[in-house]
LODREN-247883 format. One record per residue: residue in one letter; x, y, z of N, C-alpha, C, O in turn. Coordinates in steps of 0.001 Angstrom, whole numbers, plus 500000, padded with zeros to 6 digits. Example, Ala and Ser with C-alpha at 12.3 -4.5 7.8 and 13.67 -1.06 7.14 Angstrom:
BEGIN
A513190494310507800512300495500507800513200496700507800514236496681508465 S512850497750507080513670498940507140512900500030507870513409501138508039 
***
This chain:
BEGIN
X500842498811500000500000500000500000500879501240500000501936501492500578 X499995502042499045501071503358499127500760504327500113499675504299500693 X501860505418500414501417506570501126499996507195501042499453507607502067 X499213507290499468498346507726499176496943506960499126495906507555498833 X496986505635499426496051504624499076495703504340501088496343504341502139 X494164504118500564493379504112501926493301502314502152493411501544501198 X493135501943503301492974500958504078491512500448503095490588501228502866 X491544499022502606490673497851502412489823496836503201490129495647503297 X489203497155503518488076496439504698486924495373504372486224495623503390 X486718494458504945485134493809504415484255494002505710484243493948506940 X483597494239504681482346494533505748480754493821505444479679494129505959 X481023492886504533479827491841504103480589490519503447481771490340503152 X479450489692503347480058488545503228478778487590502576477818487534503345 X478630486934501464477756486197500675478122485307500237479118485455499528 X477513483770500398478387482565499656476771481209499223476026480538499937 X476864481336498251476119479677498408476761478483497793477277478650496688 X476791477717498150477602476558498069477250475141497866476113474921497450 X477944474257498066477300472717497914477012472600499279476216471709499576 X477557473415500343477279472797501671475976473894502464475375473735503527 X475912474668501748475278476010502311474693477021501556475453477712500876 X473263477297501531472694478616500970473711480095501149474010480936500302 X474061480000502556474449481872502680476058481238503628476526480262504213 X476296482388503283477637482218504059477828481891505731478970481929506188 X476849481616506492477437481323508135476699479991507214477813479574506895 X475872479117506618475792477593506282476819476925505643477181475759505801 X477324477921504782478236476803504565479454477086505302479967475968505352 X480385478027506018481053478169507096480627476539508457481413475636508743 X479609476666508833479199475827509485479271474496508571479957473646509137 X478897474174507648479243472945507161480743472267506866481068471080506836 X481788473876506595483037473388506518483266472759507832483519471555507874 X483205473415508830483627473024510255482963471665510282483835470805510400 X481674471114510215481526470412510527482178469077509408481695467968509635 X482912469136508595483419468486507465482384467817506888482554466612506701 X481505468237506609480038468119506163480356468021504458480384469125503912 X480607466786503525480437466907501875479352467298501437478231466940501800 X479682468173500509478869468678499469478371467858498353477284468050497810 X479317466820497993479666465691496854478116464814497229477844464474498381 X477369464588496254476330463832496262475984463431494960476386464073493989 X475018462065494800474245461947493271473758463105492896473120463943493533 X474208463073491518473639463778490789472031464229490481471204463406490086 X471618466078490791470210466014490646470390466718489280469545466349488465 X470988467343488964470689468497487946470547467412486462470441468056485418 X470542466696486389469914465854485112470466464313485324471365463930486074 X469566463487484343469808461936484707471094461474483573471198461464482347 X471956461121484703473113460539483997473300459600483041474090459647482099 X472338458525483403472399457191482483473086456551482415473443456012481367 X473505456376483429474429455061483629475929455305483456476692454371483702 X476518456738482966477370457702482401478195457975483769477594458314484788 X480084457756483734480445458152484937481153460184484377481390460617483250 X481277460948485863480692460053487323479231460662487285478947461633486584 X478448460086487997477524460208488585476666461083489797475547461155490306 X478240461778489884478124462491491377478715463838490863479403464041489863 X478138464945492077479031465890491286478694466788492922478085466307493877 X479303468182492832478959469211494102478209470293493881478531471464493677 X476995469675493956475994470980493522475160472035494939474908471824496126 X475022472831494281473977473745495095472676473380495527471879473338494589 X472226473118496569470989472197496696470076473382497188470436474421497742 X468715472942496826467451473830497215467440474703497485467131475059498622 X467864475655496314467905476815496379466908477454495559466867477498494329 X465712478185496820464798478847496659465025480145496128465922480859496576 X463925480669494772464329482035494247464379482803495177465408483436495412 X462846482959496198462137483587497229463291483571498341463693484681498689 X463540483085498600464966483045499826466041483658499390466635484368500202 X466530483553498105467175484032497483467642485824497187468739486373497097 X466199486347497098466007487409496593466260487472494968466664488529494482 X465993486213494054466255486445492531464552487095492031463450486905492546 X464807487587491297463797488732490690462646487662489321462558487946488126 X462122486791489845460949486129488832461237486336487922461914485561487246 X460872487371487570460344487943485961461558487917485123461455488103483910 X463040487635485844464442488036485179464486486660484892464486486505483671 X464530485449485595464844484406485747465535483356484226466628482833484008 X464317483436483497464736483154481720465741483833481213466216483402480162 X466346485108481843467905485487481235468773485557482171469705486353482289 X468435484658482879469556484872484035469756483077483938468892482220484129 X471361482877483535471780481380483346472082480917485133472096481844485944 X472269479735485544472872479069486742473766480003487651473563480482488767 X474782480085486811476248481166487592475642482507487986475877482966489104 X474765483243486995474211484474487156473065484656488751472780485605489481 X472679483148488711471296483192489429472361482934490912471766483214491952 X473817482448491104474129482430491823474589483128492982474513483167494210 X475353483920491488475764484955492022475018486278492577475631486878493459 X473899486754492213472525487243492516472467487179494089472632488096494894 X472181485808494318471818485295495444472776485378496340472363484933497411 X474012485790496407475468485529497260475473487476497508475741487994498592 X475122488250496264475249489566496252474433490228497070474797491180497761 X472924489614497029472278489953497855472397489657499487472001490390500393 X472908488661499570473659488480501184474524489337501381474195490317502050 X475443489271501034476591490170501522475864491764501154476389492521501971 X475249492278500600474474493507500870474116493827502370474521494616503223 X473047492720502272472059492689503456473409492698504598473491493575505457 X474232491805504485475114491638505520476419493054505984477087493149507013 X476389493810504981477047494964505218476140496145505638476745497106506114 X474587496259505532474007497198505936473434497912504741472573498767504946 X473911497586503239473756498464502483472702498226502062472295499162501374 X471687497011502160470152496706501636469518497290501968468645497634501170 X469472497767503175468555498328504212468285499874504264467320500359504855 X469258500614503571469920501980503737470671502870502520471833503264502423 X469484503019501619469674503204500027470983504534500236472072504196499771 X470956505362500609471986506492501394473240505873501423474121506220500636 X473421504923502317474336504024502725475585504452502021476473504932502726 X475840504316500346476672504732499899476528505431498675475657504809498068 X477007506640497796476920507157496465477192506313495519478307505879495233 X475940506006494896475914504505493660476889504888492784477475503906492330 X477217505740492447478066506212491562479783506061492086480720506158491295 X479877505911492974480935505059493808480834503662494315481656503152495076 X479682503029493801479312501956494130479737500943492946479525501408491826 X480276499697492976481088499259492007480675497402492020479781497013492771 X481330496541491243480949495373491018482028494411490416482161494721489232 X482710493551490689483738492724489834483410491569490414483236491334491609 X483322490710489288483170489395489668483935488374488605483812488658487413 X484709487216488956485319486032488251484527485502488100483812485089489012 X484335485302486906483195483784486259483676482977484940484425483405484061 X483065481711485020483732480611483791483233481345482804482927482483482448 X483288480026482459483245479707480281481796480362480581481294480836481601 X481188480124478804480205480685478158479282478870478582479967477939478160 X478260478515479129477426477381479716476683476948478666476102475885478885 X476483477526477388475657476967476909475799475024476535476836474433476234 X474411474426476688474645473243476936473394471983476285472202472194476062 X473963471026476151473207470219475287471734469999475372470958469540474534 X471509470493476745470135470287477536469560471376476128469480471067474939 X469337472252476569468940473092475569469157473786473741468460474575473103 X470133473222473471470259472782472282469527471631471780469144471553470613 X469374470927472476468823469688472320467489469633471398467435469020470331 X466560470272471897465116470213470935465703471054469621464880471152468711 X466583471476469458466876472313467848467716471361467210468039471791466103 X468188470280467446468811469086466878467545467913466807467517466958466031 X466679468205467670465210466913467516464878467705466207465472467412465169 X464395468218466221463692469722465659464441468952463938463808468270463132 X465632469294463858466278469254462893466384467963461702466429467826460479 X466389467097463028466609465670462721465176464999462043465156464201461106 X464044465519462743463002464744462070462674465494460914461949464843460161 X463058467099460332463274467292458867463930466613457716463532466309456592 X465222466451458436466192466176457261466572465003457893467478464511457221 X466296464243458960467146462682459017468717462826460087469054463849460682 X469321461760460085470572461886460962471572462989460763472208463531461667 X471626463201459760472957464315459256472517465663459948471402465905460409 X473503466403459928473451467366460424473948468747459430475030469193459048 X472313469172459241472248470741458045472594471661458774472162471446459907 X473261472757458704473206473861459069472102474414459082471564474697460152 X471262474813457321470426475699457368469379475094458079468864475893458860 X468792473789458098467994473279458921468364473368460655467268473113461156 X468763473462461123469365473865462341468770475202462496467695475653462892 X469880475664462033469207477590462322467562477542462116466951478165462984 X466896477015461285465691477047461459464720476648462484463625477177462674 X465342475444463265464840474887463874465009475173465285464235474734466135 X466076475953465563466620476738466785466231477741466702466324478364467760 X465613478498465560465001479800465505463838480020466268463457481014466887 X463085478310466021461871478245466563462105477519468331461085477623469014 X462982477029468843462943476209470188463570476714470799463710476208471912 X464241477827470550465278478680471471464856479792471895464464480773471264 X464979479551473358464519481187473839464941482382472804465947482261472105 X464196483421472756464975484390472402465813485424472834466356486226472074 X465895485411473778467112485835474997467865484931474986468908485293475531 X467959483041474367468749482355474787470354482820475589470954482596476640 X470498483454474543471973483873474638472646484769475798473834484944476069 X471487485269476380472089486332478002471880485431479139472149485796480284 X471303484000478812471644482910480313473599483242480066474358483799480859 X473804482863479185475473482952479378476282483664478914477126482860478518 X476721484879478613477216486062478443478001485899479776477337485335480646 X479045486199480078479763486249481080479684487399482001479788487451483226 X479509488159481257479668489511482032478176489737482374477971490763483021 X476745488744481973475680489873482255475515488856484045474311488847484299 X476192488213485023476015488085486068476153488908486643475236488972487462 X477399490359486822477812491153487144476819492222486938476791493099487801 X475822492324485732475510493238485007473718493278485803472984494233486057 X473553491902485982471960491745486732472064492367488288471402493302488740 X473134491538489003473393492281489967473295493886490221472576494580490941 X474203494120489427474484495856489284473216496603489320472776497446490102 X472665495952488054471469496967487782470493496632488706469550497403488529 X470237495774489702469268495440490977470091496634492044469389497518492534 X471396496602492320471707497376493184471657499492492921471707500544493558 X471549499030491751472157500464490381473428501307491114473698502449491487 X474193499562491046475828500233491067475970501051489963475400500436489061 X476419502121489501477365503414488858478646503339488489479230503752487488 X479056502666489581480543502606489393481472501740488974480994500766488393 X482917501769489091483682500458488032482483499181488147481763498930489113 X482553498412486675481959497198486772482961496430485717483442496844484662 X483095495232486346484134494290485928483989492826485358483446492270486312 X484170491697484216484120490452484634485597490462484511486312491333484015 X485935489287485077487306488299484803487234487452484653486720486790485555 X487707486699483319487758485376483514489203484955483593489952485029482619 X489526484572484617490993484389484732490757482322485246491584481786485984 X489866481748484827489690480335484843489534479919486394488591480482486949 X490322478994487233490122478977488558490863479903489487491037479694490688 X491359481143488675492065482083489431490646483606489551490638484634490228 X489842483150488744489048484357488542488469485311490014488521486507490301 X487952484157490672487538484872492030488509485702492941488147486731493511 X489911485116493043491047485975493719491294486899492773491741487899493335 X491197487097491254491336488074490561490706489076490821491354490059491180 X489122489180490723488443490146490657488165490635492615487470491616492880 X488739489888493611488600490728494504490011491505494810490151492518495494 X490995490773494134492172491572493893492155493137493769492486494090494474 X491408492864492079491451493928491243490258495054492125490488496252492293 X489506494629492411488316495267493169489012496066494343488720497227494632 X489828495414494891490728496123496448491072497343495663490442498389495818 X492049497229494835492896498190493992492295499359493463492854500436493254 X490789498978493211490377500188492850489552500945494350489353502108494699 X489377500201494678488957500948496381490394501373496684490526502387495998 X491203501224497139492631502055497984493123502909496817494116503598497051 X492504502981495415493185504394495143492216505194494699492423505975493770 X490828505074495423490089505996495618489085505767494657487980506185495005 X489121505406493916488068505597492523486660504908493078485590505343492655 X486687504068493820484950503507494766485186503773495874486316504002496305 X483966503787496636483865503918498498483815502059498463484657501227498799 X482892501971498086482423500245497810482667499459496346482428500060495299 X483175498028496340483155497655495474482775496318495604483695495845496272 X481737495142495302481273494053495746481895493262494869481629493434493679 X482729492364495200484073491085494300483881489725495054483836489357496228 X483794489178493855483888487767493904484089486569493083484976486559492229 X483363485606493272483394484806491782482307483936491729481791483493492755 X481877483628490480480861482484490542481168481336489402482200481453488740 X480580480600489246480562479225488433479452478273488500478965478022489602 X479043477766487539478378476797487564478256475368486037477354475021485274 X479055475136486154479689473956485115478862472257485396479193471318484672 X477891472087486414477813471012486950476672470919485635475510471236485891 X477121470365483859475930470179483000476758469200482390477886468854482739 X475845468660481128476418467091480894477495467418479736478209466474479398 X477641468382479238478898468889478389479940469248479044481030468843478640 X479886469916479968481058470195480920481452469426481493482658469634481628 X481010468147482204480717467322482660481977466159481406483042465683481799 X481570466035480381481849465408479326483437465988478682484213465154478216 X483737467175478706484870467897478384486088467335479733487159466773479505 X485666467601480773486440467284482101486726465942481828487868465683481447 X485850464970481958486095463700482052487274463519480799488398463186481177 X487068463712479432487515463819478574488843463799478409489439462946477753 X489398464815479046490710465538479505491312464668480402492506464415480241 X490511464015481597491463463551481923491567463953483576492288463254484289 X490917464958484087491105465778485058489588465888486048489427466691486967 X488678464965485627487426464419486488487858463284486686488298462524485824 X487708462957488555487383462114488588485955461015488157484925461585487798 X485966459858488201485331458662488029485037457781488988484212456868488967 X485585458033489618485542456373490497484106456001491107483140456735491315 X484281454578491337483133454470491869483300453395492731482425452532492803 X484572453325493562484668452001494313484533452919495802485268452470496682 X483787454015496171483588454500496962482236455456496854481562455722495858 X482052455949498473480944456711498105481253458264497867482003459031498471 X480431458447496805480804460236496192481339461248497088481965462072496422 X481345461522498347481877462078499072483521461639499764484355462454500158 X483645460299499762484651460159499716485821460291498555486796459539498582 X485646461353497481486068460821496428486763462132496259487870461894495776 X486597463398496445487525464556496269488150464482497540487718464430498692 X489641464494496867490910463926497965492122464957497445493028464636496676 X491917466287498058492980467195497578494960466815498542495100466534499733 X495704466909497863496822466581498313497015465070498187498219464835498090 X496282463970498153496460462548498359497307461928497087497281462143495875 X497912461237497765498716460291496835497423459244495796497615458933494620 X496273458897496542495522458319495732494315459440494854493412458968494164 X494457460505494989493460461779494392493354461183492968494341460726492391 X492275461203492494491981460638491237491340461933489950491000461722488785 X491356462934490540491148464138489492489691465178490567489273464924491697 X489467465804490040488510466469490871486958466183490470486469465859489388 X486307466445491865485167466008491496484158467737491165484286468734491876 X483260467642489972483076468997489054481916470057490661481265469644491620 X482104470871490345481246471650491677481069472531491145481534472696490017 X480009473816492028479400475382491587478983475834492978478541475309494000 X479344477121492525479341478031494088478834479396493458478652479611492260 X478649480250494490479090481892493816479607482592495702479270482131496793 X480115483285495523480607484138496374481349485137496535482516485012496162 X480846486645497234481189487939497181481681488208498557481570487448499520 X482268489443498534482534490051499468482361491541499105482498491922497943 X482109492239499951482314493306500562483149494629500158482332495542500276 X483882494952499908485140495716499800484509497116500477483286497234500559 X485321498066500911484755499101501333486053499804501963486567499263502942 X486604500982501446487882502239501982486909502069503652485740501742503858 X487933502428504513488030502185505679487582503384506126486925503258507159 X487720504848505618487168505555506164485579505975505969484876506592506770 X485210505438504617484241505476504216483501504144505544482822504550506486 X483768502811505371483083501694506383482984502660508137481934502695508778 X483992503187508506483533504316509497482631505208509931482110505279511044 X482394506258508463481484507161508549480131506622508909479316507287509548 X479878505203508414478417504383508037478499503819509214477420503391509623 X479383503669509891478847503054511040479027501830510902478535501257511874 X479750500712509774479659499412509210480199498347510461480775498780511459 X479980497219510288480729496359510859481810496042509999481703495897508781 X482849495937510654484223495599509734484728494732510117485181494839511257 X484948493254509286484921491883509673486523491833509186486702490650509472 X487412492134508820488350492084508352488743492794507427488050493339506568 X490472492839507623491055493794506450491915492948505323492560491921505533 X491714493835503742492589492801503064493845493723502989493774494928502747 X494993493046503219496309493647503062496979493413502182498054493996502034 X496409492229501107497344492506499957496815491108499269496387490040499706 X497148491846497540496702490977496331498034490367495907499030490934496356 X498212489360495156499150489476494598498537488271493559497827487274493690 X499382489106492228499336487637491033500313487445490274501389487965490569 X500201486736489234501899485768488694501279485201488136500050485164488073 X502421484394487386501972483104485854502997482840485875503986483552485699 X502909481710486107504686480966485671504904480828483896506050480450483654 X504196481016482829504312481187481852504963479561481677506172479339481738 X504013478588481471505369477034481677504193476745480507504672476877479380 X503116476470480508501935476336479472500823475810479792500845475362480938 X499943475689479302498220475644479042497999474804480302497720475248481416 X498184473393479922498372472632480833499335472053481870499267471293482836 X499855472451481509501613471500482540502020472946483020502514474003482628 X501451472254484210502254473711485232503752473078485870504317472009486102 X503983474875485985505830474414486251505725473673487793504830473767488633 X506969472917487818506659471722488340506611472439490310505913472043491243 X507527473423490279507334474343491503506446475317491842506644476070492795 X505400475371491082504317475984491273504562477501492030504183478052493064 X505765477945490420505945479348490837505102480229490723505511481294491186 X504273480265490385503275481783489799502207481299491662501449482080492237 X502349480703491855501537480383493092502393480881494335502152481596495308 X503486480194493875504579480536494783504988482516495135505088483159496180 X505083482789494054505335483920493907504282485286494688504750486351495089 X503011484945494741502149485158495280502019485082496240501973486081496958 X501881483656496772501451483419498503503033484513499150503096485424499975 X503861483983498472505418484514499416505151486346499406505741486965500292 X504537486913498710504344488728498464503927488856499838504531489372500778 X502012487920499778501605487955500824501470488155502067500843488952502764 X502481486905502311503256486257503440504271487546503638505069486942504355 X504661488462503568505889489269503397504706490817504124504743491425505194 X503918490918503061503164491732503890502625491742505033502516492745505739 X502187490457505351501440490348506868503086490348507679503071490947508755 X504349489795507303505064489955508230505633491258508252506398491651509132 X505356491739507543505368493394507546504431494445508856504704495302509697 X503308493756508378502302494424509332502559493629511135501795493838512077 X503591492897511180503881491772512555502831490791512370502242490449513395 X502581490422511593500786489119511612501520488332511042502192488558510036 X501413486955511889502082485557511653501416485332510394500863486297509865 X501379483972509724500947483895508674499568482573509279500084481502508957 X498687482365509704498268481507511000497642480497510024497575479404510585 X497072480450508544496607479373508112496227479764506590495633480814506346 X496683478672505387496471479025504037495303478078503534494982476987504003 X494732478778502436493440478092502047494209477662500980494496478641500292 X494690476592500513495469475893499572494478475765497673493248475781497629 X494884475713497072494042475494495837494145474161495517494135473784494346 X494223473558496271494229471676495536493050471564495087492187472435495196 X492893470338494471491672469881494128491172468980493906489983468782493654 X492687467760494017492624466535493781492864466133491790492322465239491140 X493490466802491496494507467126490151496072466351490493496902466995491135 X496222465699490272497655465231491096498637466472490485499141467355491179 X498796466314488906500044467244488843499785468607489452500819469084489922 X498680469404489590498494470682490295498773470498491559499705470995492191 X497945469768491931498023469586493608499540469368493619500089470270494252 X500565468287493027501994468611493576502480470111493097502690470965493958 X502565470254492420502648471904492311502446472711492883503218473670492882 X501189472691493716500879473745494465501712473355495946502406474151496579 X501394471636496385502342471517497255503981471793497473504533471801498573 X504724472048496012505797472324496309506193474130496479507230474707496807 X504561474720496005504720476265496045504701476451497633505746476918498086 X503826476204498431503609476215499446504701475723500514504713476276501613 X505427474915500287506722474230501294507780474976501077508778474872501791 X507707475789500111508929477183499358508847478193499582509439479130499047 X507701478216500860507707479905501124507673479667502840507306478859503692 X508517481345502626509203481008504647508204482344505227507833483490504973 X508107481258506161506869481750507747505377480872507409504281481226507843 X505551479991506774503825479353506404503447478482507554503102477328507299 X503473478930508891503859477794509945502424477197510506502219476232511243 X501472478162509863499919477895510264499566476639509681500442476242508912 X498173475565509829497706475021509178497106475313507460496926476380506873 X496925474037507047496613474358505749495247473588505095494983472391505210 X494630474390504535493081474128504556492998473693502985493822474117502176 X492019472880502646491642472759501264490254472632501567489952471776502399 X489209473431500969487987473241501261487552472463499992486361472169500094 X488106472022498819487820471386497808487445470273497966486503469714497406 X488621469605499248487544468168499713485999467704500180485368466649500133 X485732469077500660484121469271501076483376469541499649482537468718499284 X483717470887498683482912471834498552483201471339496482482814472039495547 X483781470304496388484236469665495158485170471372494172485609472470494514 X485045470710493116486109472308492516484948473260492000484022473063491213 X485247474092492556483882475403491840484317476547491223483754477636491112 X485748476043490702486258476573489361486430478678489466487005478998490506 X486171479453488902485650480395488961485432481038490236485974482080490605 X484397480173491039484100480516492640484737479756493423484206479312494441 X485875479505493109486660478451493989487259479509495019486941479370496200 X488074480523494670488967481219495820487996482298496473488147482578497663 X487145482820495824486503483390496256485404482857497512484945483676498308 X485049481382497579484440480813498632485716481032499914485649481584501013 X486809480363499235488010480720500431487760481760500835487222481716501942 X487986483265500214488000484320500917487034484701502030487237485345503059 X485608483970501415484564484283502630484773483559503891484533484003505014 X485528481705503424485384481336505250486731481719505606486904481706506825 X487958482128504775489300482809505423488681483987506684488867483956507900 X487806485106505750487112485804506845486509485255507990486589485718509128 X486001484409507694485145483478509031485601482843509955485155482493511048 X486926482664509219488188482063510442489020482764511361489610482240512305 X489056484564510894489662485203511501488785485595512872487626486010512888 X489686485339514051489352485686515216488519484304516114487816484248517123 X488992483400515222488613482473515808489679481087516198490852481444516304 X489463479701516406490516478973516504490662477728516245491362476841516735 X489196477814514609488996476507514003489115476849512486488825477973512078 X489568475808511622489307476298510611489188474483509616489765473550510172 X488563474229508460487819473575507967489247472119507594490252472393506938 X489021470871508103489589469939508172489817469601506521488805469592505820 X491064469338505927491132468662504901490577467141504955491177466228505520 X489339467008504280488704465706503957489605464419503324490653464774502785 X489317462943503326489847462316502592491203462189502590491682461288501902 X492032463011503313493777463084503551494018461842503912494028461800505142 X494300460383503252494970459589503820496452458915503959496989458115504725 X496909459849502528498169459630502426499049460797501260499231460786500043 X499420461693502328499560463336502291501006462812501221501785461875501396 X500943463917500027502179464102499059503013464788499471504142464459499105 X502941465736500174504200466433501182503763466629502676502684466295503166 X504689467163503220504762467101504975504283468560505339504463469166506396 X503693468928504316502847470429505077501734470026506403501191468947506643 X501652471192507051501140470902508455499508471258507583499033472340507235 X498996469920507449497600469822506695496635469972507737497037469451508777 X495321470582507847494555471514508905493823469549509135493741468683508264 X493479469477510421493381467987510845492112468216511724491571467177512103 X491566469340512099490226468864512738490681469421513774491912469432513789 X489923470147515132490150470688516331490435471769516433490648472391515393 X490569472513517843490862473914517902492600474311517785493565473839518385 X492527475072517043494211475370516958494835475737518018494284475851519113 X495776475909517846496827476204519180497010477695519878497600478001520914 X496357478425519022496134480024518878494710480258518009494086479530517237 X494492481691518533493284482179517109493738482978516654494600483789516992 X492868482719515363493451483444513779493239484728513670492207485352513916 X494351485139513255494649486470512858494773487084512054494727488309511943 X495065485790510928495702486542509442495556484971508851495618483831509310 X495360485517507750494879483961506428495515484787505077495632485961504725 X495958483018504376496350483965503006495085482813502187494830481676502583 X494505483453501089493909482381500242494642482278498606494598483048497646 X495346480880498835495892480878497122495060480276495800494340479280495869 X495210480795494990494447480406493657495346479855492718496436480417492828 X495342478922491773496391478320490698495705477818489835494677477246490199 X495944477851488840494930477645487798495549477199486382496755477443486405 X495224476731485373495426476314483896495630477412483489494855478352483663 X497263477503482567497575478588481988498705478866482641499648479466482124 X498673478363484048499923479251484820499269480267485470499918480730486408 X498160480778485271497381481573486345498034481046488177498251479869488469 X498218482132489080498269482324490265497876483638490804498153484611490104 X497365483806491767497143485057492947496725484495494015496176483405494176 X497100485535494953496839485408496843496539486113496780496827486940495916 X495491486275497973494757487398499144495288486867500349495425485701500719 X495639488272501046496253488129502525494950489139503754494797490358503673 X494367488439504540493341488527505038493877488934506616494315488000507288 X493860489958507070494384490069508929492386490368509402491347490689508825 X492886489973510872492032490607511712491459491906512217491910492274513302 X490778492485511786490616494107511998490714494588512796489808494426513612 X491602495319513092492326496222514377492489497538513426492858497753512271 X491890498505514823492127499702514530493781500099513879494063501258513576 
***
């Protein structure tokens, strides 16, 4: 932080998850090492592995606060993220208290995947097609036949940027509005980038996070494909995302959305806010090694958590516990394990919530950031699941109250491409 740049604060907090509608449920479900991983509801598999996946369960519009009448252009990730935005509103004070802040300083960034469109709904414009012209596949018969079975909004369920954009215009943020797709780095991206523009003044507020929702039978089909879903089935679905394990068999597919807060410190003052924590620092990197094959030291990760780690020992804040990005990827997961054993002061426990909460891609770091917050000031934080036979000797988070309470959290992100960034999270003290 510079001489000229103001203090970064959260002061709300929104998450729905495989384990939890709002952020203290699924907080409470991490603790309780509660899986998210279940049979599949969102469509019938057919006998097709896997079978299981980490979805968002019963999630009511009405509970929600999603807007009816929007619903047909608002895709999965969008409707998620909606629902996570509107918590952390309510949870900072700003729902309640239109004043609260100048919309026009009021701002929005959010990490989100790919473009979702998916076979489910393509589907009747290929029936459509097929009983014209037979098995082959026409173009011009197609377009005709999708002209007629396709929403005509089809196309704003998945637009990337209109999750950010529904939100906004429900809140009538004014100010910076952002997507990122930076793949499973997106969520630490955009609350990164979101800090940055709060400490040099340009928002009072800026609401960052990430969302995803990939759990469909094409995405589903691409993963497996690759190489990088698990399959198995000589266990039950919850036992099956195993981040760090020597037996991890690829990740099991998940969807989340989750925001935070952002808010200049003197501005969270004037309002009277609750201030749940401060962020002290972004950091990102790319090891530039390629697409897939990350460098084998998991520098762009490395490079990051260690900035981090440097700042909190800057500010005197131990480094007390990291939210790790495994996922049960073997070559990532060693990668990330050798980023993590390469950086000095990491003496806290180390968390992977991926074993609970499966990979939620997009909203993967950004769920970290909300229970990193949830951990500060306290002296539990969420047991790595499934650990039965650890790839390195990091002090892996094991269940129970720690030896101290938390003060400071870093959350790392690593991703395809060589993508990396950290968030470094302290306890809010004047």
């Amino acid at each position: 932080m510079t001489p000229n740049e103001v203090r970064v604060v959260v002061t709300g907090l929104g998450c729905v998850s495989p384990v939890g509608n709002t952020a203290p449920e699924t907080w409470e479900g991490l603790l309780a090492g509660r899986s998210g991983v279940s049979r599949l509801r969102a469509f019938d598999v057919n006998g097709s592995q896997p079978g299981y996946a980490a979805e968002v369960k019963d999630l009511s519009p009405e509970r929600a606060g999603l807007p009816r009448r929007k619903l047909k252009m608002m895709g999965r990730q969008a409707q998620l993220a909606f629902a996570a935005v509107q918590e952390a509103c309510t949870d900072a004070g700003l729902a309640s208290d239109a004043a609260a802040v100048d919309r026009e300083r009021l701002g929005i960034i959010l990490g989100v995947g790919m473009l979702n469109a998916d076979v489910e709904e393509l589907g009747r414009a290929f029936h459509t097609m097929q009983a014209a012209t037979g098995p082959a596949f026409v173009q011009s018969a197609f377009n005709r036949a999708a002209a007629r079975e396709l929403l005509p909004l089809w196309l704003l369920r998945h637009i990337p940027n209109l999750a950010a954009a529904h939100a906004g215009i429900a809140l009538d943020a004014q100010g910076p509005s952002n997507t990122i797709t930076t793949g499973c780095v997106a969520g630490a991206s955009a609350i990164g980038e979101a800090a940055r523009i709060v400490a040099r003044g340009e928002a009072d507020v800026v609401i960052a996070g990430g969302t995803d929702a990939r759990v469909s039978p094409l995405a589903m089909l691409r993963y497996r494909e690759l190489g990088w879903l698990s399959t198995r089935t000589d266990c039950d679905p919850e036992d099956v995302s195993a981040p760090f394990d020597a037996c991890a068999s690829g990740f099991v597919n998940g969807e989340g959305a989750a925001v935070l807060v952002l808010e200049a410190e003197p501005h969270a003052r004037r309002r009277g806010a609750r201030i749940r924590a401060e962020l002290m620092k972004y950091a990102a990197a790319n090891d530039a090694n390629g697409l897939f094959v990350h460098d084998r030291n998991g520098q762009a990760l490395r490079t990051s958590v260690d900035r981090c780690a440097a700042a909190l020992r800057d500010a005197g804040a131990p480094v007390d516990c990291v939210f790790a990005p495994a996922s049960g990827v073997r070559p990532l997961d060693s990668a990330a394990a050798a980023a993590l054993s390469g950086v000095v002061g990491l003496d806290g426990p180390i968390a992977a919530t991926r074993s609970l909460l499966g990979h939620t891609h997009a909203a993967s770091a950004a769920v970290d950031a909300v229970a990193a917050v949830q951990a500060l000031g306290g002296r539990r934080i969420p047991a790595v699941r499934n650990l039965t036979r650890p790839i390195a000797s990091l002090a892996f988070a094991r269940g129970g109250d720690l030896p101290r309470v938390v003060e400071s959290a870093i959350v790392g992100a690593y991703g395809f491409g060589g993508h990396g960034a950290a968030l470094a999270f302290r306890r809010w003290r004047e």
